[in-house]
GUMARSE-865492 format. One record per residue (C-alpha): y, x, z; residue number from 1; residue in one letter. Coordinates in steps of 0.2 Angstrom, whole numbers, plus 5000, padded with zeros to 4 digits. Layout:
BEGIN
<rec><v>Y</v><u>X</u><w>Z</w><n>NUM</n><res>A</res></rec>
...
//
This chain:
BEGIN
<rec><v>5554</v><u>5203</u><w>5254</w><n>1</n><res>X</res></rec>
<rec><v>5553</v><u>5187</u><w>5244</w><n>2</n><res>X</res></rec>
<rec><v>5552</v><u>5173</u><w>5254</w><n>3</n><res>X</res></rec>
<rec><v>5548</v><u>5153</u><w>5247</w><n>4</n><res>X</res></rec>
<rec><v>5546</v><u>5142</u><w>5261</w><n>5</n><res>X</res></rec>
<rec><v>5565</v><u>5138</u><w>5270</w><n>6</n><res>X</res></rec>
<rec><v>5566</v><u>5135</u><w>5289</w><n>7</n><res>X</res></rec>
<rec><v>5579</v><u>5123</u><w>5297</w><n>8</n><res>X</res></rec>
<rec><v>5573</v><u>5129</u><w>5315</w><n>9</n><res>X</res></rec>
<rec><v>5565</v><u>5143</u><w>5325</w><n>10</n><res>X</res></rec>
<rec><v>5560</v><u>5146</u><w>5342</w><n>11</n><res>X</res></rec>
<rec><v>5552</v><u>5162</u><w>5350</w><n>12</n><res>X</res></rec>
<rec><v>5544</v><u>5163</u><w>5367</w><n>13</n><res>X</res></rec>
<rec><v>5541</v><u>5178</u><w>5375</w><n>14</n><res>X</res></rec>
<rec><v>5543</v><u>5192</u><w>5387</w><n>15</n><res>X</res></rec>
<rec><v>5556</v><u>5208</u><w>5386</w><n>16</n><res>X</res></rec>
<rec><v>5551</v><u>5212</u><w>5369</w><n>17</n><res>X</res></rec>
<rec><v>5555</v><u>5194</u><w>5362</w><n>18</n><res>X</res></rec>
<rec><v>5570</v><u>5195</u><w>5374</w><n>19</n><res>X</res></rec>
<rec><v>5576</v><u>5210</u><w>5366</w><n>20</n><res>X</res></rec>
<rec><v>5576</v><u>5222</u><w>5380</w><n>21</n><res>X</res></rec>
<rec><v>5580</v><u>5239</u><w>5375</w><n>22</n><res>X</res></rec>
<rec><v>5588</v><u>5234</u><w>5358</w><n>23</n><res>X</res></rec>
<rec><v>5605</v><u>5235</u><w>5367</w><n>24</n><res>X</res></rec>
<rec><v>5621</v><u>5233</u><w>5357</w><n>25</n><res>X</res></rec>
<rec><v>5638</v><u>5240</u><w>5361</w><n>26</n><res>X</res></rec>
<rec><v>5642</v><u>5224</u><w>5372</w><n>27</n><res>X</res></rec>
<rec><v>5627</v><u>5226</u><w>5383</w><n>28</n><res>X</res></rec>
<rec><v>5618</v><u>5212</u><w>5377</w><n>29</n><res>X</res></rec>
<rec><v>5600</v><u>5212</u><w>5371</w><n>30</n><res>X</res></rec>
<rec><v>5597</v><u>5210</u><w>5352</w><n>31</n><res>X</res></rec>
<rec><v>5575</v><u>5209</u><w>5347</w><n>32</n><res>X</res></rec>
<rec><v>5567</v><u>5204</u><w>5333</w><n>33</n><res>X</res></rec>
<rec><v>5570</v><u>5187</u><w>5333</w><n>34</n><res>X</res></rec>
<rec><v>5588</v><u>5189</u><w>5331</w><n>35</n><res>X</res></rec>
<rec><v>5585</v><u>5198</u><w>5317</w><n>36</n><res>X</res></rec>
<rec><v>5572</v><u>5187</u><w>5312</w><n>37</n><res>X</res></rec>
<rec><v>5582</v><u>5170</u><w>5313</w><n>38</n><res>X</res></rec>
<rec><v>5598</v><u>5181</u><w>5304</w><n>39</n><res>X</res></rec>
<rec><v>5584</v><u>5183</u><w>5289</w><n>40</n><res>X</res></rec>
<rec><v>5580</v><u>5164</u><w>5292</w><n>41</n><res>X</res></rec>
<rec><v>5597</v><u>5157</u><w>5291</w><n>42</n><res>X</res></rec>
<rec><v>5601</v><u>5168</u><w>5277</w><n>43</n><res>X</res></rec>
<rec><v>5587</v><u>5160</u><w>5267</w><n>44</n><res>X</res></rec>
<rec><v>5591</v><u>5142</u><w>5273</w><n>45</n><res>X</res></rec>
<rec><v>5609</v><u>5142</u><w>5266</w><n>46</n><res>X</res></rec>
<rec><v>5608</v><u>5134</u><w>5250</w><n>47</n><res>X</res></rec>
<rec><v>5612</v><u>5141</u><w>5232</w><n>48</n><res>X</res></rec>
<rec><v>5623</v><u>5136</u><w>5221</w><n>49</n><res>X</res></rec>
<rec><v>5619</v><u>5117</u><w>5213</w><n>50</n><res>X</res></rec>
<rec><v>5611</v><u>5114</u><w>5231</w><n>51</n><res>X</res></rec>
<rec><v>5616</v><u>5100</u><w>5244</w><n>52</n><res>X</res></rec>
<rec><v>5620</v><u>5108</u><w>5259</w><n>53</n><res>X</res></rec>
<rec><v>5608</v><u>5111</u><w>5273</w><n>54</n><res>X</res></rec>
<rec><v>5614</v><u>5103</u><w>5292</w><n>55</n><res>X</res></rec>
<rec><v>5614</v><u>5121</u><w>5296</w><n>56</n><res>X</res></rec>
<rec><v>5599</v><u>5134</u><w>5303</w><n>57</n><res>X</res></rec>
<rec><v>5595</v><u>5130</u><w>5322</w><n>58</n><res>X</res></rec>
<rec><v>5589</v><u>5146</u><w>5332</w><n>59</n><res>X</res></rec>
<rec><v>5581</v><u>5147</u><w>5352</w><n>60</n><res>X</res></rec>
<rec><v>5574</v><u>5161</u><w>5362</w><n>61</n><res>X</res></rec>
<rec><v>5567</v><u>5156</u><w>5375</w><n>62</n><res>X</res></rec>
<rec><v>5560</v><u>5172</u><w>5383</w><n>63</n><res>X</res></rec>
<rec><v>5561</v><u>5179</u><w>5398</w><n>64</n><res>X</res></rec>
<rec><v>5558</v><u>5198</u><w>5404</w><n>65</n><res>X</res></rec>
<rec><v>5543</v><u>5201</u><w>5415</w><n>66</n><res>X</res></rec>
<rec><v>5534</v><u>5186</u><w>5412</w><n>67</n><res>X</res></rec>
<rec><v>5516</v><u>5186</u><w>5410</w><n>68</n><res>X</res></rec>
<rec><v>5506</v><u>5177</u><w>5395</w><n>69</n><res>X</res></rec>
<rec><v>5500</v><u>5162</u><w>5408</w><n>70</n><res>X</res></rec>
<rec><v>5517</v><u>5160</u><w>5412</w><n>71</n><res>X</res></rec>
<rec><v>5525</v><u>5161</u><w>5395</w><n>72</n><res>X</res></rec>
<rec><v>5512</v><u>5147</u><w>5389</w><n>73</n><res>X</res></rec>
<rec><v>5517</v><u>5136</u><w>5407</w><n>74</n><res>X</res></rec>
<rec><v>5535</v><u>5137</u><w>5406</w><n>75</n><res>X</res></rec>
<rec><v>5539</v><u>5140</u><w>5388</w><n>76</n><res>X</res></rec>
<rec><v>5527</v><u>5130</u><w>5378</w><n>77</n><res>X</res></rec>
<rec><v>5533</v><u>5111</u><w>5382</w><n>78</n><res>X</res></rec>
<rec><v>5551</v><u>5116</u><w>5380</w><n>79</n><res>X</res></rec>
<rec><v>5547</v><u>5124</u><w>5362</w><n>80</n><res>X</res></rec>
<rec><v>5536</v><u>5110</u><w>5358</w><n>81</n><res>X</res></rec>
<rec><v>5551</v><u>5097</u><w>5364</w><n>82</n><res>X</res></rec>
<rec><v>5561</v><u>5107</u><w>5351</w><n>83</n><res>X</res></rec>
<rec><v>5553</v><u>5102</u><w>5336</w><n>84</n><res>X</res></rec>
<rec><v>5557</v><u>5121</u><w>5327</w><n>85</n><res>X</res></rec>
<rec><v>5549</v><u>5122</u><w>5311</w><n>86</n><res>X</res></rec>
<rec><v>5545</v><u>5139</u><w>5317</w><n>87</n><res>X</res></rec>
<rec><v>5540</v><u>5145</u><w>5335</w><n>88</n><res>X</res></rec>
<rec><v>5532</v><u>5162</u><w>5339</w><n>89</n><res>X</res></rec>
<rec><v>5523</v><u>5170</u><w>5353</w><n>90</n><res>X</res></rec>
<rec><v>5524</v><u>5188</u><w>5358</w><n>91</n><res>X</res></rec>
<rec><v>5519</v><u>5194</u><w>5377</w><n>92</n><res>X</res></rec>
<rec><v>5504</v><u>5196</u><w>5384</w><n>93</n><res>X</res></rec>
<rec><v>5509</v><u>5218</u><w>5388</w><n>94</n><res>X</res></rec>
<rec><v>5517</v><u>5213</u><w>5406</w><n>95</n><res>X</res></rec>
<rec><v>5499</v><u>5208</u><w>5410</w><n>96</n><res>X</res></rec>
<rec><v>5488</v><u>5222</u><w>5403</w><n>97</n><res>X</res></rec>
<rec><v>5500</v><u>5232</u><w>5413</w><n>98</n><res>X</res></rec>
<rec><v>5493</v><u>5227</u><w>5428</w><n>99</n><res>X</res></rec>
<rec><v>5480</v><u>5238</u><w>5436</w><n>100</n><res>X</res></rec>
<rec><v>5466</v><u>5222</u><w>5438</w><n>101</n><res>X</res></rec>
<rec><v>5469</v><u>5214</u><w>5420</w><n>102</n><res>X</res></rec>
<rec><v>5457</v><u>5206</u><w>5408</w><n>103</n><res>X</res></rec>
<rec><v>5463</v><u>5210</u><w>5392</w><n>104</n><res>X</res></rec>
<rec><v>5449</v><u>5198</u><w>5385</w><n>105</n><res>X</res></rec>
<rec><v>5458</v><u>5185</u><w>5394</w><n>106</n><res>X</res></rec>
<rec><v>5476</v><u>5188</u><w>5389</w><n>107</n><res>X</res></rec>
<rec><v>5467</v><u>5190</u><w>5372</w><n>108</n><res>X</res></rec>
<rec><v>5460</v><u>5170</u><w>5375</w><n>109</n><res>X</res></rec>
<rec><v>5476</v><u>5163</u><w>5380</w><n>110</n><res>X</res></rec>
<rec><v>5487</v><u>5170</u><w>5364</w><n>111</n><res>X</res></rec>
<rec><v>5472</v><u>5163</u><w>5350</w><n>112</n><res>X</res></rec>
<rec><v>5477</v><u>5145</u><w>5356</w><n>113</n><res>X</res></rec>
<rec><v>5491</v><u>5148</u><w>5347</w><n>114</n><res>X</res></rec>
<rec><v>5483</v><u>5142</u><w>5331</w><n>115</n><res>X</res></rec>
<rec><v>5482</v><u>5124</u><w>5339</w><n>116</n><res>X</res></rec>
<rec><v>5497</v><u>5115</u><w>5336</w><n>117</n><res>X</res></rec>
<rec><v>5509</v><u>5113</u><w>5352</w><n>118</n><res>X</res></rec>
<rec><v>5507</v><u>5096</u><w>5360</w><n>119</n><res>X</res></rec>
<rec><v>5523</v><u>5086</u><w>5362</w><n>120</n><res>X</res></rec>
<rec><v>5531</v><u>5086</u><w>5380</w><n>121</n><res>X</res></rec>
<rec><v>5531</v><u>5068</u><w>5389</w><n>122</n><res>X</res></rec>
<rec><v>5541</v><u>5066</u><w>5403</w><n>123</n><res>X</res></rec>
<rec><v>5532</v><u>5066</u><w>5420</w><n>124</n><res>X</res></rec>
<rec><v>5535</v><u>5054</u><w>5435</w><n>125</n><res>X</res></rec>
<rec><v>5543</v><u>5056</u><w>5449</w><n>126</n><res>X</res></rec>
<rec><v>5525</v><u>5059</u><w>5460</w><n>127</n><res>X</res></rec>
<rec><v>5520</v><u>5071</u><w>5447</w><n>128</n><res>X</res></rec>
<rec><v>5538</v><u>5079</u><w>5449</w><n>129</n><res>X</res></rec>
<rec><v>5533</v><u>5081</u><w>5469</w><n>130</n><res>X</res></rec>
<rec><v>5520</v><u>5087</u><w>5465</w><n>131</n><res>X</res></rec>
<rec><v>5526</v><u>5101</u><w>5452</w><n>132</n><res>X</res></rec>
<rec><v>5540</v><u>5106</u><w>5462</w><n>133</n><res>X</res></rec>
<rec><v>5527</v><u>5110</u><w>5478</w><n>134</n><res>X</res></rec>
<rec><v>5516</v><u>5117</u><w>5467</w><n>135</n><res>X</res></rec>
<rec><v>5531</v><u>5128</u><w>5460</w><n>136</n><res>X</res></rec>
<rec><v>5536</v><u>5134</u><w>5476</w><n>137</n><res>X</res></rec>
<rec><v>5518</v><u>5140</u><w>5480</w><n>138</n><res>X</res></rec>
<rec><v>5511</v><u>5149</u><w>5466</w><n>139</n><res>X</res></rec>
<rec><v>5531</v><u>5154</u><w>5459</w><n>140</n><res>X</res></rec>
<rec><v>5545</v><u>5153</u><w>5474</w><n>141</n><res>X</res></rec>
<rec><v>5536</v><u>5161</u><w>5487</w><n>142</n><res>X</res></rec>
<rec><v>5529</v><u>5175</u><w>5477</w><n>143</n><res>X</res></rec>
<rec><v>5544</v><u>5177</u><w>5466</w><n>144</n><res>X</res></rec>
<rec><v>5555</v><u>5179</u><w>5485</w><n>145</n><res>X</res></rec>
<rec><v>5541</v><u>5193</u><w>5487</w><n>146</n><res>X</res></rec>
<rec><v>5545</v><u>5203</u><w>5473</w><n>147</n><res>X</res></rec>
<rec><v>5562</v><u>5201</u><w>5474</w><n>148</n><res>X</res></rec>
<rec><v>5561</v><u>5210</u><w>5492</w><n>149</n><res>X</res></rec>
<rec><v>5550</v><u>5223</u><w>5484</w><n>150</n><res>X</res></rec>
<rec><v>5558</v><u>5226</u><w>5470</w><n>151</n><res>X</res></rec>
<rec><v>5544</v><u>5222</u><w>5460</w><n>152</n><res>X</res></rec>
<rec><v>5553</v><u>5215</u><w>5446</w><n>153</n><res>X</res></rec>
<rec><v>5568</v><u>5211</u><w>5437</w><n>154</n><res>X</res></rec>
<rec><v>5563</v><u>5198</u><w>5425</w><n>155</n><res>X</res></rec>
<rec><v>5559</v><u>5184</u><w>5436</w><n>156</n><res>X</res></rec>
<rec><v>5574</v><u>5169</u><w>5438</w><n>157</n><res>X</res></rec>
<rec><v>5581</v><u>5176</u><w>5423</w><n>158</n><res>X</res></rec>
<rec><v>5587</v><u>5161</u><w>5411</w><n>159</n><res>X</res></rec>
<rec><v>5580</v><u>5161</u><w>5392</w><n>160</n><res>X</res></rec>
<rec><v>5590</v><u>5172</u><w>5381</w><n>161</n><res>X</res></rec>
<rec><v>5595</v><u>5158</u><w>5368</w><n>162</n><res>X</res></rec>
<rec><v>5590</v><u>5140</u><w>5379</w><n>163</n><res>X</res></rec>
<rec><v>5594</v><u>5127</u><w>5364</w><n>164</n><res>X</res></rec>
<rec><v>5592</v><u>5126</u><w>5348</w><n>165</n><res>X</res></rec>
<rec><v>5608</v><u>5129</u><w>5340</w><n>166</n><res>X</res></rec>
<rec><v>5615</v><u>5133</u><w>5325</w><n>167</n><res>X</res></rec>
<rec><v>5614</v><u>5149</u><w>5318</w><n>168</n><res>X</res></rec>
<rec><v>5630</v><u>5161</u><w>5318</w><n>169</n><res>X</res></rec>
<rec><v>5631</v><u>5180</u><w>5312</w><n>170</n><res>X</res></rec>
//
């Protein structure tokens, strides 16, 4: 694959499959496609011969398992867009057509806005703050307590695979 543009930065947001979940290597940890990816990415962004160097290739995955595409946009978007990658990918959206009561024409919707650029993150105040964090609780605590007692899911709480954009190390 012959590859021209060179990328400083990448961030991938997600579900399992961005996460990596069943891609287990011999430590037990979790490597996807945008591990592989960003190993490609750094590869490319090291420079050749005659070349300053580079500050270095900075990767982040932010994905979480069992999210759903609403909440992948909600709680991934402003973080990635705060990042400033030169790259950020989107792939979920299966956690919700897995549902008995989906519509897929919506999930379909949610992931074209993805052609829009991401808008940059500005730091709410302290009411708005209030008024997230009670929001939070309503629509994310209280039903996340639920599942947890059902044993409905295993994805939710769960921190982002790869939080900052870092370098990049094989």
């Amino acid at each position: 694959m012959e590859m021209n543009a060179r990328y400083t930065s990448f961030v991938a947001v997600g579900d399992s499959f961005t996460e990596g979940m069943s891609d287990a290597l011999p430590d037990g940890s979790y490597r996807g496609w945008p591990d592989l990816l960003a190993a490609r990415l750094a590869a490319a962004a090291r420079p050749s011969s005659g070349e300053s160097a580079a500050p270095g290739f900075r990767y982040a995955n932010l994905a979480v398992r069992g999210k759903l595409i609403g909440q992948i946009a909600d709680e991934q978007c402003g973080p990635a867009a705060a990042m400033g990658a030169d790259l950020v990918t989107l792939v979920g959206g299966l956690n919700d057509v897995l549902r008995p009561k989906c519509e897929v024409d919506q999930v379909c919707a949610a992931e074209s806005d993805w052609d829009a650029p991401l808008p940059a993150a500005v730091p709410p105040g302290w009411g708005a703050r209030r008024a997230a964090d009670l929001r939070f609780t309503r629509e994310h605590l209280v039903p996340w307590t639920v599942r947890r007692l059902t044993g409905r899911s295993s994805g939710d709480g769960r921190p982002a695979k790869r939080p900052e954009l870092l370098p990049y190390e094989d």
